[in-house]
C-alpha positions, 0 to 999 in steps of 0.5 A: 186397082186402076193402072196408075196403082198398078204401075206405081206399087209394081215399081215402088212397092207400096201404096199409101193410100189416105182417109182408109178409116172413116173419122167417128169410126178413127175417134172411137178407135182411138178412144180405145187405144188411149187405155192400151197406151196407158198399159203400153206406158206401164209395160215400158216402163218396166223393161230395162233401161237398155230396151228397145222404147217400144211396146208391141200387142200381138194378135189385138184382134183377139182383145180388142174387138173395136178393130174387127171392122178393120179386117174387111176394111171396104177401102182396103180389101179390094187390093188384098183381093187383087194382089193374094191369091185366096187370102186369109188373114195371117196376123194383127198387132198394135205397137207403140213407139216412144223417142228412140223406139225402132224396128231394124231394116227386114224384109223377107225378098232374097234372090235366091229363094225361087219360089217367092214369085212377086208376078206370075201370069199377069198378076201381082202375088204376095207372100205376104201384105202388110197393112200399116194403118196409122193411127195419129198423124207421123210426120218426119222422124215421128217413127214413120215406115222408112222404106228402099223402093224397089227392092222387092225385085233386088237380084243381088243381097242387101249390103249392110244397111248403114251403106244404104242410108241415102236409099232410104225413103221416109214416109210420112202419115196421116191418121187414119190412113193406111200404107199397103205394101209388100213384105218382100220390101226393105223396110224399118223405122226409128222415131227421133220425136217426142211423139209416141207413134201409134200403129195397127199393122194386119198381115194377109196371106195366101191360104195355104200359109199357116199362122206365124203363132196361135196355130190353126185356131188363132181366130175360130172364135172370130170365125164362127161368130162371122155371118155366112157367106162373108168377107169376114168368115172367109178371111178368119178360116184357118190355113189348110193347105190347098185345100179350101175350108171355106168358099171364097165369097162370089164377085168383087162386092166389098162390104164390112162383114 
C-alpha cells in the first residue's frame, strides 16, 4: 500500500478502489449472475409481502465456480496481504436488492471489547475485511454502502442510528470496482431506485478465526483442486488455530491461483 492508501483507509476505513475486475472477465460474470437473478426474482417473489426486497446466496463460491478467480483476485490480494495477519478466506456471498431492499447499520467495533486491535506495531490488523465488489454501476439511492468514516476507532457506542443520519456517507460504484473496508466500521445500505443492485461480498480473516458456517471444510473441495504452493490453496486452507495447515506463500508475488 502506498502511504496515501495507508493514510486515507487509517482515518476513513475504506478504500474504493476501481477497474478491480478486468472487462470480459465482468461480462462473463454477469452473464452468469443474469440466471441467478432470475432465480433471485423467483426466490423474492415468494417471501411475504412484508420482507425485506433482498435475496441474499450464501457461500456462492461453492455453486458458482465462475467467481473463484476472485479470491486471488491480483488488484486486491496485496491489500488483504497487507492488512490480515495470515489470511484465509472466511465467507463469499451474492445479494440482490430491489426497491426498498436494505441491510441495517452493524459493525462489529465496540470499545469495550480489547482485543479487537485495529494497529498494533506499526501495522494495520483486521478481524475481518470486507470485499464489496459491484457488479453494475450503483449510483445514489441505488442501494450503495453507506458508511460513518472513522468509526472504526469510535471510543464510546453508537447512539441509535436515525440520530446519526447526517453522519452517513453514500458511496457510489462503478461495476467492476470493488470497496475494502473494515467490518469494525458502521456500515449499512437501502436502495430508493428501481434498479436492482447486484453485489459479491468475500470476507478474509485471520487464520485462526473459523468459518461463520460449513464448519472447517467449507472449501476443501476448492482446496485440494488448487495448485501447490498458491495463493489460492493458502486461503482456501481450513482454520486451525494457531497452528498453520498450509505454508504461506514466499515473497509479495500476487498471481491468480
Amino acid at each position: 500500500m502506498t502511504p496515501e492508501e495507508l493514510y486515507r483507509y487509517d482515518v476513513n476505513g475504506y478504500l474504493l478502489i476501481e477497474n478491480a475486475i478486468e472487462p470480459d472477465y465482468l461480462d462473463g460474470l454477469n452473464e452468469r449472475l443474469d440466471i441467478w437473478e432470475e432465480k433471485a426474482l423467483q426466490d423474492f417473489r415468494a417471501l411475504p409481502q412484508t420482507a425485506n426486497p433482498e435475496v441474499r446466496y450464501d457461500d456462492i463460491l461453492n455453486q458458482e465456480p465462475s467467481l473463484l478467480p476472485l479470491v486471488v483476485n491480483p488488484k486486491v490480494l496485496p491489500y488483504i496481504d497487507e492488512m490480515v495477519s495470515r489470511p484465509r478466506l472466511k465467507s463469499t456471498w451474492l445479494t440482490f436488492k430491489w426497491n426498498g431492499g436494505r441491510t441495517t447499520f452493524h459493525s462489529n467495533h465496540t470499545p469495550s471489547v480489547t482485543h479487537d486491535f485495529y494497529h498494533f506495531n506499526g501495522r494495520i490488523h483486521h478481524n475481518l475485511f470486507q470485499v464489496f465488489y459491484a457488479m453494475r454501476d450503483i449510483g445514489p439511492g441505488e442501494g450503495g454502502l453507506k458508511v460513518i468514516p472513522g468509526s472504526h476507532k469510535a471510543n464510546y457506542p453508537p447512539p441509535p442510528d436515525e440520530t446519526l443520519e447526517d453522519m452517513h456517507v453514500e458511496i457510489p460504484m462503478k461495476a467492476g470496482s470493488v470497496l475494502l473496508f473494515t467490518h469494525d466500521m458502521r456500515h449499512g445500505s437501502l436502495n430508493t431506485s428501481d434498479k436492482v443492485r447486484r453485489t459479491i461480498i468475500f470476507t478474509y480473516c485471520p487464520g485462526v478465526i473459523a468459518n461463520s458456517f460449513g464448519g472447517d471444510t467449507l472449501y476443501q473441495r476448492l482446496f485440494e483442486e488448487a495448485p501447490e504452493g498458491s495463493w489460492m490453496k493458502y486461503l482456501l486452507r481450513q482454520p486451525h488455530g494457531f497452528l498453520e495447515v498450509y505454508p504461506k506463500p514466499e515473497g509479495r508475488v500476487y498471481t491468480e491461483g
